[in-house]
C-alpha positions in Angstrom: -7.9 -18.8 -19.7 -6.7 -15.6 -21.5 -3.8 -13.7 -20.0 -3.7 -9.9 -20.5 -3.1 -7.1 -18.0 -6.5 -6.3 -15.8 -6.8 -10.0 -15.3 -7.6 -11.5 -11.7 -5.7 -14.6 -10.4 -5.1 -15.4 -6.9 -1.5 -15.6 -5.1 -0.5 -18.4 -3.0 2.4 -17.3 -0.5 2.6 -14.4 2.4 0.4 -15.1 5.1 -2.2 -12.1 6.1 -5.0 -12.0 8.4 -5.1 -16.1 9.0 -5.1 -16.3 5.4 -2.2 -17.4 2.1 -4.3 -17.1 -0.5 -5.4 -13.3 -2.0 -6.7 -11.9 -4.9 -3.9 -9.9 -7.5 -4.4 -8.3 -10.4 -2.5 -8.8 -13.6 -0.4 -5.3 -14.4 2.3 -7.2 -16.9 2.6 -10.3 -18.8 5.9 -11.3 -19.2 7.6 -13.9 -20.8 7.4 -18.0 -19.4 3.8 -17.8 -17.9 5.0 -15.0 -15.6 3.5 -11.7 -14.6 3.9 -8.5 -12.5 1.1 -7.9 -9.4 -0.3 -6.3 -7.1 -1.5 -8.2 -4.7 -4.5 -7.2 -2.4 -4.4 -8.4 1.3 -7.3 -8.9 3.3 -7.0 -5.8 6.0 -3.2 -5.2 4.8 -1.6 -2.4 2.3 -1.5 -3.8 -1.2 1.8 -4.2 -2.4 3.7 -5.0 -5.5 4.9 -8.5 -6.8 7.1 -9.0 -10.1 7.7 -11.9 -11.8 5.6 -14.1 -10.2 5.1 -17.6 -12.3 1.3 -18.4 -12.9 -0.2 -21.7 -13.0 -3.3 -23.3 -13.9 -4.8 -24.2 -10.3 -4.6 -24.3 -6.9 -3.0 -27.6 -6.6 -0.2 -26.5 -9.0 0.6 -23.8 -7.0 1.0 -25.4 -3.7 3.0 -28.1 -5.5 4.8 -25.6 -7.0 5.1 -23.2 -3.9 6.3 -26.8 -1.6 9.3 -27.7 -4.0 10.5 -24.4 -4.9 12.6 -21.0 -3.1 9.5 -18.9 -4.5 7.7 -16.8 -2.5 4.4 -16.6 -3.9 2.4 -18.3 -6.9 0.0 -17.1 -8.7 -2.8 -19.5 -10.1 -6.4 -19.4 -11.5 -9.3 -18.8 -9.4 -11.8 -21.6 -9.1 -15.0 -21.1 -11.5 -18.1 -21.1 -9.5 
């Protein structure tokens, strides 16, 4: 997938209305397959997440988000 600001990915980490998983958009693209957020929670105040690494699934994030001190990852949605 292409990564540029205005992209969607998903965030795997705080927990918000039964659910871990919500959709982000892409504001910055840093370096090391990280990027800047903001994060949209179902019924909850969107907020702000910087530096947030990006992977290429689901699967990588958990893996990711189960061995690590981070407190989100963001990955790619599934195509449908």
């Amino acid at each position: 997938m292409s990564l540029a600001a205005g992209r969607i990915v998903m965030i795997k980490g705080p927990e918000s209305n039964g659910t871990d998983e919500h959709p982000a958009l892409v504001t910055r693209v840093l370096a090391d397959h990280r990027v800047n957020l903001t994060v949209f929670l179902d019924m909850g105040t969107p907020f702000l997440a910087a530096g947030v690494e990006l992977v290429a699934n689901r699967k990588l994030a958990e893996e990711l988000l189960a061995s690590s001190a981070a407190e989100g990852v963001a990955f790619w949605p599934d195509r449908v």
